[in-house]
N, C-alpha and C positions, 0 to 999 in steps of 0.2 A: 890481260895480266894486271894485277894491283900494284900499287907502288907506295911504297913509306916518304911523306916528305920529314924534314930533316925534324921539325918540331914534336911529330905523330912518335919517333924515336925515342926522343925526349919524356916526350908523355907514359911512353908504355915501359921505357926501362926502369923508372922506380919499382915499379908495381912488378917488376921479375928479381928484380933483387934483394927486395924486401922481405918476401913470405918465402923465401929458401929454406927448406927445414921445417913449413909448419904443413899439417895436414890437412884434411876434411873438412866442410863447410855445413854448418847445420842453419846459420843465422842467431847464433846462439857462443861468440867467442870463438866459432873455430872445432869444438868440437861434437863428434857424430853422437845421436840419440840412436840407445838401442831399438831393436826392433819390437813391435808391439804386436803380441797375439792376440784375436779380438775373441770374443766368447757368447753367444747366443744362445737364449732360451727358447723353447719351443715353442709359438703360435699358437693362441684359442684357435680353433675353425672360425673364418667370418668376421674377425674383429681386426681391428687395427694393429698392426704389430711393428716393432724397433728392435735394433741391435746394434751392438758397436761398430764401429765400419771393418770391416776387411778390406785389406790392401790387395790387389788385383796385382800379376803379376805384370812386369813393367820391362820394356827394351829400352834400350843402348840410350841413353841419357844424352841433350843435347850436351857441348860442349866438352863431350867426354870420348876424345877422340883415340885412346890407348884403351878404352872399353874394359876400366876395372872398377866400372862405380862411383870412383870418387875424383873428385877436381884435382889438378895439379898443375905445377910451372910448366910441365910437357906438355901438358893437352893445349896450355896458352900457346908456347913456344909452336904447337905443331899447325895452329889456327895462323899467327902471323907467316909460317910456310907458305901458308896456302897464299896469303894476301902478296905478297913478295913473289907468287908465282914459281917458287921451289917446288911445293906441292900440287898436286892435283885437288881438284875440288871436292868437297864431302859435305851433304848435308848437315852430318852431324855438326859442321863448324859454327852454325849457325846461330850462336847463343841467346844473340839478342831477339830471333825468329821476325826479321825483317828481310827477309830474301835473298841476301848477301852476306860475305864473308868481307870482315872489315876487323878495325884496330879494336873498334867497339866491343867484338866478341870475344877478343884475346881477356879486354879488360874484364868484360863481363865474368869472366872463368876464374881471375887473380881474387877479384875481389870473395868469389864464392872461398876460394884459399882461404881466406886473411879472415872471415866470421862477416865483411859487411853485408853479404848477400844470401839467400836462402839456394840452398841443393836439394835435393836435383832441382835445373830449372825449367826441365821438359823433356820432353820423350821423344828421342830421334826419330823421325818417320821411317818408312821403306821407299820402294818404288815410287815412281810418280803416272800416274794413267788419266788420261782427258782433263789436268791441270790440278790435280790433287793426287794428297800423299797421305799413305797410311800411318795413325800414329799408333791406336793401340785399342784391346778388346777386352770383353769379361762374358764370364756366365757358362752355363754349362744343362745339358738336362736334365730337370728332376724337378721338385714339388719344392725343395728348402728355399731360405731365404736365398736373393742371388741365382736362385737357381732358375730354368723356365720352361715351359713347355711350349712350342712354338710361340714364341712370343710374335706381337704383330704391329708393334710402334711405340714410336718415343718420342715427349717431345719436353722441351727444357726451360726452367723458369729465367726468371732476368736472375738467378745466381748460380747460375748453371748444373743447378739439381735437375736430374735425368729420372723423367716419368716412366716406366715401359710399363704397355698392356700384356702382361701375360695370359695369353690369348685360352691354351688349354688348362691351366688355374682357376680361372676367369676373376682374376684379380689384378689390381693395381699395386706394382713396385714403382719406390722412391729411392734413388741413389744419389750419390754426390757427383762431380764431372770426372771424378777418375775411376767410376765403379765402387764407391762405398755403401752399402748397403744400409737404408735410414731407415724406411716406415713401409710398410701394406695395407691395404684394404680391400673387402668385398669378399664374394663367394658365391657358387652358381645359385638364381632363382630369378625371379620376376619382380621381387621388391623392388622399395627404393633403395639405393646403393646396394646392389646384388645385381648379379651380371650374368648373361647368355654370352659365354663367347666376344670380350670386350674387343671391339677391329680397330681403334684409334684414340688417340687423343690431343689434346692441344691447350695450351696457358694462356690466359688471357693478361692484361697490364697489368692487373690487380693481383694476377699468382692463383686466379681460381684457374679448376682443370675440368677440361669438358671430356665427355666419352662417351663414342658412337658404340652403343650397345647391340650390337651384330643384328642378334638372332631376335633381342628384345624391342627390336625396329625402334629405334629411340635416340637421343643423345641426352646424357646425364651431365650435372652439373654440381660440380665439389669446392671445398676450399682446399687451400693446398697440403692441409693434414687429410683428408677423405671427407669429412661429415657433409653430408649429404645439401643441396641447395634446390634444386629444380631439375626437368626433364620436359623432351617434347620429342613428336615425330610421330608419322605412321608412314604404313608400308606403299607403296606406289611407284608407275615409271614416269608419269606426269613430270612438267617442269617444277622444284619445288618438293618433290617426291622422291625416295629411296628403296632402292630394293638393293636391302643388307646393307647400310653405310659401313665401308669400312676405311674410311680415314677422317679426318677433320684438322683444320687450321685458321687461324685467329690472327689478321693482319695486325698485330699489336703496333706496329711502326706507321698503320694509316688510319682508316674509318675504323678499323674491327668489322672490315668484310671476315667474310666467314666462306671458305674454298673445303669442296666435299669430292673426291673423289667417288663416283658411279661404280662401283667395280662392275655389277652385271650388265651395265649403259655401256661400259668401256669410255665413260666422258668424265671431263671436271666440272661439278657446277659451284656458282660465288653466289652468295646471299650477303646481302647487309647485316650488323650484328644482332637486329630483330628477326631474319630471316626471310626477306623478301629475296627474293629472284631476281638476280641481274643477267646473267650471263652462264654459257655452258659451250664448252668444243673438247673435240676426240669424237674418234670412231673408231671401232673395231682391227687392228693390223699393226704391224712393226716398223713401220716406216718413222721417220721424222714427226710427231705430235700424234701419230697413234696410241694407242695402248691395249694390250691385252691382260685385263681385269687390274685396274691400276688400284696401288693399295695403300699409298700413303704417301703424304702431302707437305709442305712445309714451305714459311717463307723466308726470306732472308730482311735483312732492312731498307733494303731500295724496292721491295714490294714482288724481287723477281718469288716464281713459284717451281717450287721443285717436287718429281712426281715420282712414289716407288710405282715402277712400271714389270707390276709380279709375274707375270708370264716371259715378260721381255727379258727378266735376269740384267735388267738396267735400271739408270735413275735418269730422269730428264730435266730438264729446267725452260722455266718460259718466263716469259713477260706477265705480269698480273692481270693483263688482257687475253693472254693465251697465244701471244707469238714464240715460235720455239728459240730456244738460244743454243742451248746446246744438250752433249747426253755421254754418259760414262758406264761400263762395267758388261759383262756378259757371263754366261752358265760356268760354273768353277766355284771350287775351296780356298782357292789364294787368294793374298792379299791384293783389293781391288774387285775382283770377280765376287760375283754372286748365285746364290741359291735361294730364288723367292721372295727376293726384297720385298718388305712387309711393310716396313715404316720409316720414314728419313725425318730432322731433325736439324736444327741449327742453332748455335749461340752466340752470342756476340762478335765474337771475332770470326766468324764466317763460317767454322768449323762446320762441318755435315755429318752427322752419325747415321748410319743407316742400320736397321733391324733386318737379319736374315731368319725367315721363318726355319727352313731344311739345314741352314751348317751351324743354328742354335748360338751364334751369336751378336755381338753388336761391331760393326767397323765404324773408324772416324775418321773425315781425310778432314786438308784444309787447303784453301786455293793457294796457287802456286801461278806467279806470274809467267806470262809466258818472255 
């Protein structure tokens, strides 16, 4: 149970009797901005394309615990319940999104009241399963912008613009971190920037984006608008060798090792960022550090590696050495559950997005202390 000391009181009762009577929080004096309908031209084939962002649709808002959209004295009021131990605990109280429900998030909610702070300030998660919680998805099936046809990985620059391969397009989508739809590139063939069935990709420090071109036994090399840089690879099982790359990741936070999941090897291998060969483990099976046909890779900032494990209907995680730490998700539609994880993801703050090839969309959790 929480406890109010006499001061914390002090503190939090200006801030409720103050903004009595005023509404909405935009960051902007207090009042809501209407809603914006975004509008999009149609795509040459092949070429680079933009559009205004579309808004994705969006749940239960932190700090919005009467769940009608918008901030008020009640949603604070019903936050300090919970800290006081009246209430029961709810994620959603969690404004500040530091773990805990405290005086902090009451304030955090007044303040969005009164115009100091911007609304929404996040997206309430769901459930929580093996120390992560769902926050929220986009996308759907089909050819338009936003749209995808098994898509097959994601992976996010230092401003947390989100790459995906969309795998049966055979192009590259660029979105914002909550599903805004920016920029594309490519189109199926053999050229340079034209793509077989693109399996991965990955950002390096500098914001270039690399792409293991399936079918075209390759990995391609762009700036972060698409225009094309370089390419290498051929086909082989040899160490060093690929048969179908279909993931890639770029330890930005160490050397710029370079970790390739094997799909038809069923292993991970690491290269240096010239591509020398250091290290490879997995074998074939569902056990703890197996994988059946693993599809996409990603690191966090302490170097751990986390693996989409596409048969498994799970994601795993290890050490940059390849010891296992842990592992989440199994065969399902719900949130949490998976259908052919394809590609995983992470940005700054720890988040994990995961690509599902079969239920066509993207899920995000974020760790949750245990």
């Amino acid at each position: 149970m929480h406890s109010l000391r006499p001061y914390q009181v002090l503190v939090v009762l200006p801030f409720i009797i103050l903004p009595l009577g005023l509404a909405g929080c935009s960051g902007s004096g207090g009042s809501k901005a209407a809603p914006q309908t975004a509008t999009s031209s149609a795509p040459s084939a092949g070429s680079a394309r933009s559009a205004e962002p579309v808004s994705p649709a969006q749940s239960q808002f932190l700090g919005d615990l009467d769940d009608d959209g918008d901030p008020s004295v009640g949603d604070a009021i019903k936050i300090l319940r919970i800290v006081v131990g009246l209430d029961p605990e709810d994620e959603c109280a969690d404004a500040n999104e530091n773990a805990s429900t405290d005086v902090g998030d009451a304030i955090k909610v007044l303040r969005c009241v009164v115009g100091l702070d911007t609304w929404p300030i996040g997206d309430c998660g769901g459930p929580i399963e093996g120390g992560y919680q769902f926050l929220t998805m986009w996308g759907s099936s089909g050819s338009g912008d936003g749209q995808f046809i098994s898509p097959a990985a994601v992976a996010l620059d230092a401003d947390g613009n989100a790459y995906v391969a969309d795998w049966g397009n055979h192009r590259i989508q660029k979105f914002t971190h909550t599903g805004a739809f920016i920029t594309a590139w490519g189109s199926q063939g053999t050229g340079d920037g034209r793509f077989d069935l693109p399996e991965a990709l990955a950002v390096d420090g500098t914001g270039n984006v690399y792409v293991a071109d399936a079918n075209n036994n390759r990995i391609q090399k762009f700036t972060a608008t698409g225009t094309f840089i370089t390419k290498w690879g051929s086909r082989g099982s040899a160490d060093g060798q690929f048969f179908i790359p279909r993931a890639l990741a770029v330890d930005t936070h160490g050397d710029g090792d370079v970790f390739v999941p094997d799909a038809n090897n069923h292993r991970i291998q690491k290269f240096t960022s010239i591509g020398t060969f250091i290290t490879k483990w997995g074998t074939e099976g569902s056990a703890d550090g197996q994988f059946r046909s693993p599809q996409g890779v990603a690191l966090d900032a302490d170097g751990n590696v986390y693996v989409a494990d596409y048969l498994n209907h799970r994601v795993q995680k290890f050490t940059g050495d390849g010891t296992f730490i842990t592992k989440w998700g199994s065969l399902g539609s719900g949130e949490g559950q998976f259908n052919h994880p394809s590609g995983v993801a992470l940005d700054a703050d720890g988040n994990v997005y995961v690509v599902e090839r079969l239920n066509y969309r993207i899920q995000k959790f974020r760790p949750v202390a245990p």
